[in-house]
C-alpha positions as CSV (number, residue, x, y, z in Angstrom):
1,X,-89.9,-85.4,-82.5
2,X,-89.4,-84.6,-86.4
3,X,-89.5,-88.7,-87.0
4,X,-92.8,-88.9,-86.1
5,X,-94.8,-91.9,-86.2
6,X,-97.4,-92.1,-89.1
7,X,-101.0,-92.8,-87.9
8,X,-102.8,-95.6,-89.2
9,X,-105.6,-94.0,-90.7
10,X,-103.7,-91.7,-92.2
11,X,-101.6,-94.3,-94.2
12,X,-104.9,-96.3,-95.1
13,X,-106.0,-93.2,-96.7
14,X,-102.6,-93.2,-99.0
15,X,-103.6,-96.2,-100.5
16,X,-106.7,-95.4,-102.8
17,X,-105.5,-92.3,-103.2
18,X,-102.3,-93.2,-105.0
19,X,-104.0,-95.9,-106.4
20,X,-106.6,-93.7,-108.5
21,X,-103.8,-91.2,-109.3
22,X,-101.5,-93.6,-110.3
23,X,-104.4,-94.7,-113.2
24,X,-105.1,-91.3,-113.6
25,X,-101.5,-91.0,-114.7
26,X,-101.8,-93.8,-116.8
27,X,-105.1,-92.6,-119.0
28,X,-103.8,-89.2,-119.5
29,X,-100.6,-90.9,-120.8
30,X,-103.0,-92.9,-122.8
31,X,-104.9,-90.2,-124.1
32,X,-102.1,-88.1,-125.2
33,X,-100.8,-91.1,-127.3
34,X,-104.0,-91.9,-128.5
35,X,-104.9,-88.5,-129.8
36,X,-101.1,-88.2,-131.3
37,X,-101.3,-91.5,-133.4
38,X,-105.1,-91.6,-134.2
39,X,-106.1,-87.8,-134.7
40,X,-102.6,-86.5,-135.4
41,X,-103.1,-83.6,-133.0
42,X,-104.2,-82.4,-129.3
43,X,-106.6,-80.3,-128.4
44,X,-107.4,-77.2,-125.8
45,X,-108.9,-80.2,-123.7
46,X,-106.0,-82.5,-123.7
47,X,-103.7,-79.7,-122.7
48,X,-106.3,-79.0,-120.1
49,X,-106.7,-82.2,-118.5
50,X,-102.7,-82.5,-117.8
51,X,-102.7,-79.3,-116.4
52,X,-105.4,-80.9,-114.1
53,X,-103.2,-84.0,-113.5
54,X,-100.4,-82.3,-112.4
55,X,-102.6,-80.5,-109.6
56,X,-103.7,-83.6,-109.0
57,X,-100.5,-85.0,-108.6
58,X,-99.5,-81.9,-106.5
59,X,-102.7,-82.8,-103.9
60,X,-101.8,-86.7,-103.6
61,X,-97.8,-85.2,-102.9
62,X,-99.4,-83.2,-100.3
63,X,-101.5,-85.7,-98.5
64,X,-97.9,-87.7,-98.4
65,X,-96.6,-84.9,-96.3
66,X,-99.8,-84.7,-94.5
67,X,-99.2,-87.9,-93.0
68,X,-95.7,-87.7,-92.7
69,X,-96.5,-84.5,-90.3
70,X,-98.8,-86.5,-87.8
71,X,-102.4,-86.0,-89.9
72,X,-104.4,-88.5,-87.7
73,X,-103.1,-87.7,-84.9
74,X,-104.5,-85.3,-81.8
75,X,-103.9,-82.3,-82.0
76,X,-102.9,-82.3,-78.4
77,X,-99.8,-84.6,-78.6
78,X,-98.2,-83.0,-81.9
79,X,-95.4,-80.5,-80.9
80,X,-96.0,-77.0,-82.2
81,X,-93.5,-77.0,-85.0
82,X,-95.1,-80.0,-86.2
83,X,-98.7,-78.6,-86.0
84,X,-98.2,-75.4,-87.9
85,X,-96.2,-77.8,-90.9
86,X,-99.4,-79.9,-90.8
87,X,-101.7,-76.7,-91.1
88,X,-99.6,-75.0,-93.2
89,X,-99.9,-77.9,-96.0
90,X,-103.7,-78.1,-95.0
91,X,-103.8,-74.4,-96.5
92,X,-101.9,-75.5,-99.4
93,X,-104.2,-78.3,-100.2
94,X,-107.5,-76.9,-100.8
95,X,-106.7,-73.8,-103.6
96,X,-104.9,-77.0,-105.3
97,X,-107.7,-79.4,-105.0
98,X,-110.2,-76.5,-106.4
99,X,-107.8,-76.1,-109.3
100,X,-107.8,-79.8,-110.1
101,X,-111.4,-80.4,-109.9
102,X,-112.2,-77.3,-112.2
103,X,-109.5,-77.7,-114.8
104,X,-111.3,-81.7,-115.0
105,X,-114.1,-80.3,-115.7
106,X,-113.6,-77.5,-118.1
107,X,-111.4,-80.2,-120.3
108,X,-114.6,-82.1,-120.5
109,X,-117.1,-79.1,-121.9
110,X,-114.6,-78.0,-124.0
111,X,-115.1,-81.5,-125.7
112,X,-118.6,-81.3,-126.0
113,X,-118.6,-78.8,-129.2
114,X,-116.4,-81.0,-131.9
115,X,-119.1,-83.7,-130.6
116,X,-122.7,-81.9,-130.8
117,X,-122.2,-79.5,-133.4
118,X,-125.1,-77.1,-132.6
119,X,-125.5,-73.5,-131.8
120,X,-127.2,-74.5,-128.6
121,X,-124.4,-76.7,-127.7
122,X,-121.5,-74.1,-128.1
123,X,-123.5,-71.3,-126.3
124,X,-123.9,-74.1,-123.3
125,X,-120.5,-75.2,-123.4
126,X,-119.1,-71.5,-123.5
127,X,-121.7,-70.7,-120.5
128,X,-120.7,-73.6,-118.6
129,X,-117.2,-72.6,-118.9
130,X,-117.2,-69.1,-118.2
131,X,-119.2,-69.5,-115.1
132,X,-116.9,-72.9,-113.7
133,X,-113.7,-70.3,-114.3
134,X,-115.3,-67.5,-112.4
135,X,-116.4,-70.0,-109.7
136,X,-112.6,-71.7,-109.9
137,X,-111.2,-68.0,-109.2
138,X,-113.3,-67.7,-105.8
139,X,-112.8,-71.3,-104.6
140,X,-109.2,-70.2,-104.8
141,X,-108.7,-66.8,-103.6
142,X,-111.5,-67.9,-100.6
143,X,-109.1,-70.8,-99.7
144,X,-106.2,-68.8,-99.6
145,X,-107.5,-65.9,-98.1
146,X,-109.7,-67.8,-95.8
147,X,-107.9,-66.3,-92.7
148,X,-107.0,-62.9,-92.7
149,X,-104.4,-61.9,-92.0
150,X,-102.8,-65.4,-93.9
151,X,-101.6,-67.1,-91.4
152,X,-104.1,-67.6,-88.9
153,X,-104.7,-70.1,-90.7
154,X,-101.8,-72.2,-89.3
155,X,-101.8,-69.9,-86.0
156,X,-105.0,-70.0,-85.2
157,X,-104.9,-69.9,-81.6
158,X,-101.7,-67.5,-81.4
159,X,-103.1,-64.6,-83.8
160,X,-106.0,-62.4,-84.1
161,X,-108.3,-61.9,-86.8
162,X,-110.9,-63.6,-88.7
163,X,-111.8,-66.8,-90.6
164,X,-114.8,-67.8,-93.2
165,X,-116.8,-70.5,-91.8
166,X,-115.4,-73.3,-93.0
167,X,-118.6,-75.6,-92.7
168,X,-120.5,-72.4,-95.2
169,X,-117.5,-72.2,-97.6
170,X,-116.8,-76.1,-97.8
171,X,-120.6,-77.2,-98.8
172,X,-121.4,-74.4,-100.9
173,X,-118.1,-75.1,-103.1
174,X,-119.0,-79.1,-103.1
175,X,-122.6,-78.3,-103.6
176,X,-121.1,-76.2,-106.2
177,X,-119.3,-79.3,-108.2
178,X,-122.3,-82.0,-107.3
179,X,-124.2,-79.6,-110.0
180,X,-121.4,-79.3,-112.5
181,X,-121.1,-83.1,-112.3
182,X,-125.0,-83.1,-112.8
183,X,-124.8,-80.9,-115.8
184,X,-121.8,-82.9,-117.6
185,X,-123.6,-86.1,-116.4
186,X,-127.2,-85.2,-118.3
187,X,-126.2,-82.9,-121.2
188,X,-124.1,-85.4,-123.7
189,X,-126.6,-88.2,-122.7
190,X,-129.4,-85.9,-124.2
191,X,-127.9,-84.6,-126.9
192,X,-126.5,-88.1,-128.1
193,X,-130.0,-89.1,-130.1
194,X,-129.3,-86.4,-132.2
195,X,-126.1,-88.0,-133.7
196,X,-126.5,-90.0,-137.1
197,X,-125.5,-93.3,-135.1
198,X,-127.8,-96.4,-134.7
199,X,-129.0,-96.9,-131.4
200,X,-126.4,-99.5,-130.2
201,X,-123.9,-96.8,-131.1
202,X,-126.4,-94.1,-128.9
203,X,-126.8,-96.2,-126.2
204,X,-122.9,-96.8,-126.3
205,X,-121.9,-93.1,-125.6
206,X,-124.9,-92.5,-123.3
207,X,-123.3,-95.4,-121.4
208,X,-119.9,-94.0,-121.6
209,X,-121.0,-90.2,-121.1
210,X,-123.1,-91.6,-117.5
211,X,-119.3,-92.7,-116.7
212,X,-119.0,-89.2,-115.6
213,X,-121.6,-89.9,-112.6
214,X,-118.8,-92.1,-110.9
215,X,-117.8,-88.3,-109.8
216,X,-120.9,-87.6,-108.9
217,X,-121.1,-90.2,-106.1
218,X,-117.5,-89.5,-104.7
219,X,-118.6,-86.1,-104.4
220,X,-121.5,-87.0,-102.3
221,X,-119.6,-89.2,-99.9
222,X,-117.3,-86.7,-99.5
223,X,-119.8,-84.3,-98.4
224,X,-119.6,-87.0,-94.8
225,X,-116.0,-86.1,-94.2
226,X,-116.7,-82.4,-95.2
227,X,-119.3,-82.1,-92.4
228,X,-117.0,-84.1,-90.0
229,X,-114.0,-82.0,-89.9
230,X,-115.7,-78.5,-91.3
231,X,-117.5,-79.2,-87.0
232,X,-114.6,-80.8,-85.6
233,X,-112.8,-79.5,-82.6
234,X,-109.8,-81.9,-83.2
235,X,-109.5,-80.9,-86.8
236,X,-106.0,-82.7,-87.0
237,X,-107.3,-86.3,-86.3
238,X,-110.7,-85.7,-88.0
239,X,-108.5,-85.2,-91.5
240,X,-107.7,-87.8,-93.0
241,X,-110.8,-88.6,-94.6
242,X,-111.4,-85.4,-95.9
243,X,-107.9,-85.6,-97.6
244,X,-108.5,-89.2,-98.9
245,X,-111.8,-88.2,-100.4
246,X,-110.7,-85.0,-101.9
247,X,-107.5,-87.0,-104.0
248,X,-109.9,-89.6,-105.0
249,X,-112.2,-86.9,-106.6
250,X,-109.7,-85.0,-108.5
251,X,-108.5,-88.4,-109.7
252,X,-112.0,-89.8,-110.3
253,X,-112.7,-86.3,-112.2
254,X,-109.8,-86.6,-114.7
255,X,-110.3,-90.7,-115.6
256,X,-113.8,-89.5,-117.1
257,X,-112.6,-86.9,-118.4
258,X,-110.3,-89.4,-120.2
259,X,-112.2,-92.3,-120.8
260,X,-114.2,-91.0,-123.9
261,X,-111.3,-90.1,-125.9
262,X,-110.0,-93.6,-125.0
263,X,-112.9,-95.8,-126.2
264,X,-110.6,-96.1,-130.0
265,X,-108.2,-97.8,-127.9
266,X,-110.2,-99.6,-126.0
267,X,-111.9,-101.1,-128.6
268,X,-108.7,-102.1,-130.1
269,X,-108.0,-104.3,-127.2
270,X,-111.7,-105.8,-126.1
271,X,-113.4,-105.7,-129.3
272,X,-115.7,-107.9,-128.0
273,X,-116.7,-105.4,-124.7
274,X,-115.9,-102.3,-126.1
275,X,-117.4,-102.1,-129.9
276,X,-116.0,-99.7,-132.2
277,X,-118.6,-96.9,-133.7
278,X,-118.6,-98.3,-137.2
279,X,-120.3,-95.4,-139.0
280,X,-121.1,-98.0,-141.7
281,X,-123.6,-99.5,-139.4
282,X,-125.5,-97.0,-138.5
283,X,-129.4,-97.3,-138.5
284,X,-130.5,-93.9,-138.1
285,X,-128.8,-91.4,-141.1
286,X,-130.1,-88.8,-144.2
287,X,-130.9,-90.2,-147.1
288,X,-128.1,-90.8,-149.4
289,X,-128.8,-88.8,-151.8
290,X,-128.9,-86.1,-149.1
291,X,-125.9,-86.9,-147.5
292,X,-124.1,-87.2,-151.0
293,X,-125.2,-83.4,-151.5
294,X,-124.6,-81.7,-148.2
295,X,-121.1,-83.6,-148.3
296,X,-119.7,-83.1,-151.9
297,X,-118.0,-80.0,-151.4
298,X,-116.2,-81.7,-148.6
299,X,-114.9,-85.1,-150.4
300,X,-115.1,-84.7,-153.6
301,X,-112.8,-87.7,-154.4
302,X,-115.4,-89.6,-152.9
303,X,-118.3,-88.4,-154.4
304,X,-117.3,-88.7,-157.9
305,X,-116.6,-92.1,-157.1
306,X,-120.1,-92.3,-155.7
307,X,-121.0,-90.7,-159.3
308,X,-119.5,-93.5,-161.0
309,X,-120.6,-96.6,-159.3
310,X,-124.0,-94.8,-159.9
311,X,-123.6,-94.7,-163.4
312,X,-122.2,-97.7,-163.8
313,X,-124.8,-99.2,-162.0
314,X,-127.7,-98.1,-164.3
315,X,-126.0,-99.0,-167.3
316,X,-124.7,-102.6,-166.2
317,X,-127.2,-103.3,-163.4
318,X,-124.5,-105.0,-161.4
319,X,-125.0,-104.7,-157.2
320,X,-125.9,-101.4,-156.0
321,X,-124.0,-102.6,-152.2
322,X,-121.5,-100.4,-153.1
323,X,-123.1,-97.6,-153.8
324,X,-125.1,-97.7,-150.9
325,X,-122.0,-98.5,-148.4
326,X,-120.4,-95.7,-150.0
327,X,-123.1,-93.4,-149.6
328,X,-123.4,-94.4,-145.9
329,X,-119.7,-94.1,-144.7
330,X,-120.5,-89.7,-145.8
331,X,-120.7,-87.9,-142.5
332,X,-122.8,-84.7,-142.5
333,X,-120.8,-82.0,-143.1
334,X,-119.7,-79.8,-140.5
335,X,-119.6,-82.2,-137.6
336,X,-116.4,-82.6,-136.5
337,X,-117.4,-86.2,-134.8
338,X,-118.3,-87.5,-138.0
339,X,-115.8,-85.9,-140.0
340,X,-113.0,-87.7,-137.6
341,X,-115.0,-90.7,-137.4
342,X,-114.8,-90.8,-141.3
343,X,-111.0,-90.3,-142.1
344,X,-109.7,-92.5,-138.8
345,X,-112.3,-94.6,-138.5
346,X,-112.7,-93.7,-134.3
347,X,-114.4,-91.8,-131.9
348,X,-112.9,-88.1,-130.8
């Protein structure tokens, strides 16, 4: 009975599943050209992210198999060859999907500090970090050391020993990430009005940064199909659900992760939806006579054209318009966002 019949439900759940990792795919592709062409280098977080991809990746080729070896169907009817393939790529499933989901997120603090250049920021961002790696370790080693010994977990009826409660382990670790998603959620979006942007351009990134609550609200209807099977006495036909809404969560998690280094490129495409950060139109900046001094020792070229225009200016009273768009397109030194927003002309 190795050509088994796939259940319905289980092939349903392929569909949105490959669907989001398929685009998840496609953004981190995206990204990685983006950065290449527009910046001229990755970053920690980009190398990051595909590491989270290809876990990703790794889950959605797992549920495949899942289905393939009767997922959806009662445990009852499965022969018990099948049953311990089926729980044996269960096992396999959830230190991979708790990999995924905290590489996503780590590639998105690690962002955060060439944005907000502030000590508070850093020290947040490294916090954040540390304590999502040392939660990452133990949502690992307790998924794969969840039965002990091992492989109860795909005899579970045939060996002795003892299991974590699943229903304990499951919501703590998803209550766990609903915070982390929180935290990425609220933190840019507060920290954007201190930018030197005008407040279209703030309201732009707060828009784009609140992307990262999509997350958020996969991870809450997942926490349905976490109670369902962490109670179930079928756990086999209770799964698919859980498996569907675990993919679509890792996936979900690294298309935000993605989207704000994509927004160059997107406004390349829809200018008209997506509006480029213009730094030259920005309401809310220094003075610039203070901006041409905190900056000289960074462009030089430019401020001694800025010197110029100046003197020119006094002693033939032509238009000052180019002094002062000079003066404006200065980012503050020290701030990487500004500083890469200044020689490319784009966000990240």
């Amino acid at each position: 009975m190795n050509n088994l019949a796939m259940d319905t439900r289980a092939v349903n759940s392929l569909i949105p599943s490959a669907v989001l990792t398929v685009l998840a795919i496609g953004l981190v592709t995206a990204r990685f050209g983006a950065r290449a062409r527009i910046l001229g280098r990755l970053e920690p977080s980009d190398w990051v992210v595909a590491a989270s991809l290809f876990f990703s990746v790794s889950l959605m080729a797992m549920l495949i198999a899942e289905t393939k070896f009767g997922m959806g169907w009662h445990e009852s009817d499965l022969p018990p060859e099948i049953l311990t393939k089926q729980l044996i790529i269960f096992w396999l499933s959830l230190p991979v999907y708790n990999i995924a989901m905290v590489l996503a997120k780590v590639s998105i603090f690690l962002q955060y500090p060439r944005l907000f250049q502030t000590k508070t920021m850093h020290i947040l961002c490294r916090a954040t970090i540390s304590t999502i790696a040392i939660f990452g370790l133990w949502a690992v080693l307790s998924a794969l050391l969840h039965c002990i010994p091992v492989a109860k977990s795909w005899y579970p009826k045939q060996l002795a020993g003892y299991c974590l409660s699943n229903e304990i382990l499951w919501f703590v670790n998803s209550g766990v990430y609903i915070i982390t998603d929180l935290v990425i959620m609220v933190t840019p979006i507060s920290s954007s009005f201190s930018l030197y942007l005008s407040l279209r351009q703030k309201l732009a990134l707060c828009v784009m940064f609140a992307s990262g609550g999509l997350v958020l609200i996969i991870s809450i209807i997942r926490l349905q199909s976490v109670r369902v099977l962490s109670t179930s006495s079928d756990f086999i036909y209770d799964s698919p659900s859980f498996s569907m809404w675990s993919s679509i969560e890792c996936s979900t998690g690294i298309i935000c992760a993605c989207l704000p280094t994509l927004r160059p490129l997107l406004s390349r495409v829809w200018p008209s939806i997506i509006p480029d950060l213009d730094t030259s139109r920005s309401q809310t900046r220094p003075s610039s006579r203070t901006l041409a001094y905190r900056s000289r020792q960074i462009y030089p070229a430019d401020h001694i054209e800025l010197a110029r225009l100046r003197q020119d200016s006094r002693a033939n009273s032509f238009n000052y318009h180019n002094v002062d768009e000079l003066s404006r397109r200065l980012p503050v030194p020290g701030n990487a966002f500004a500083e890469d927003l200044y020689r490319k002309g784009t966000l990240f």
